[in-house]
N, C-alpha and C positions, 0 to 999 in steps of 0.2 A: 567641609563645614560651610554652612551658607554663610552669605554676608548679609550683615545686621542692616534691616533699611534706616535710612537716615529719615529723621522726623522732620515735617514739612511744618510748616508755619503762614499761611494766605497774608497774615498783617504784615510781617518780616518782609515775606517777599515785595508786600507792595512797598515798603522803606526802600526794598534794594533797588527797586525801579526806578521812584524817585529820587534817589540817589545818583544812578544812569544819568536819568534824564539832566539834575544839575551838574554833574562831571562835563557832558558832553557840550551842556550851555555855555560852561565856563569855557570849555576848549575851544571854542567856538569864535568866542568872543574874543579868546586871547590871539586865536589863528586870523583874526580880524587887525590885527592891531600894525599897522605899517612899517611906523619905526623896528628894525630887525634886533636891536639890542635890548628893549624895551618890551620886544616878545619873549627873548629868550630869558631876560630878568624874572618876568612872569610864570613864566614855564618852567624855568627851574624852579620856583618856589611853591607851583602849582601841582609840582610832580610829587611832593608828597602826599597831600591828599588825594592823587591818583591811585599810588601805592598801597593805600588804606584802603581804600574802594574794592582793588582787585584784589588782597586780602580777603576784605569783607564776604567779598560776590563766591570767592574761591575755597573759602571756606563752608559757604552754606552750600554750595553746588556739590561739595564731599563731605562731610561731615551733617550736614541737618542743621537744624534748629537745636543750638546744646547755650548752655550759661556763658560763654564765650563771645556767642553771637551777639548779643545785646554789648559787650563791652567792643567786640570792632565796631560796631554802629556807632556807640558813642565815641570811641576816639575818631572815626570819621568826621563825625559832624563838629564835635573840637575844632579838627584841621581846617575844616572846611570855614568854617566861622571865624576863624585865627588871620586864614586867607583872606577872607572878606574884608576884615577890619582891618588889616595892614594895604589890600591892595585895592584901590577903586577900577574896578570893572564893569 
C-alpha cells in the first residue's frame, strides 16, 4: 500500500521558520548570559518552548499540514510569550 503524502502548507512553513529563527535568538542570548545560574534558570524555563517547537517542526515534517498544526503553533507562541513576560531578555 503506498503512503499518503502529507499536505504542505508555504505560509505554515514560513511560521515554522520564523519560529527557528526566534528559538535560536533566544538561545542565543541566553547562551550569552555570564552569570552560570542565571543561564541555567533561564534555560530551564526556556526548555519548554523548545519542546513545543520541536513538536511543532516534527510534527509537520511527518504528518503535513492537518487541524492539529495550527494548535501546536498556537501553544507555541503562548509559551513563547509566557516566557517573554516573566523573563527580560
Amino acid at each position: 500500500m503506498a503512503k499518503k503524502r502529507r499536505k504542505l502548507n508555504k505560509d505554515f512553513e514560513k511560521k515554522i521558520y520564523s519560529s527557528k529563527k526566534n528559538v535560536e535568538l533566544v538561545l542565543a542570548k541566553i547562551y550569552d548570559i555570564d552569570d552560570e545560574d542565571i543561564q541555567k534558570e533561564y534555560m530551564s524555563a526556556f526548555n519548554g518552548v523548545v519542546n513545543l517547537y520541536d513538536e511543532l517542526k516534527e510534527d509537520y515534517e511527518q504528518i503535513g499540514f492537518t487541524d492539529n498544526s495550527e494548535k501546536f503553533l498556537s501553544n507555541y507562541k503562548k509559551a513563547f510569550k509566557l516566557f517573554e513576560s516573566e523573563f527580560e531578555i
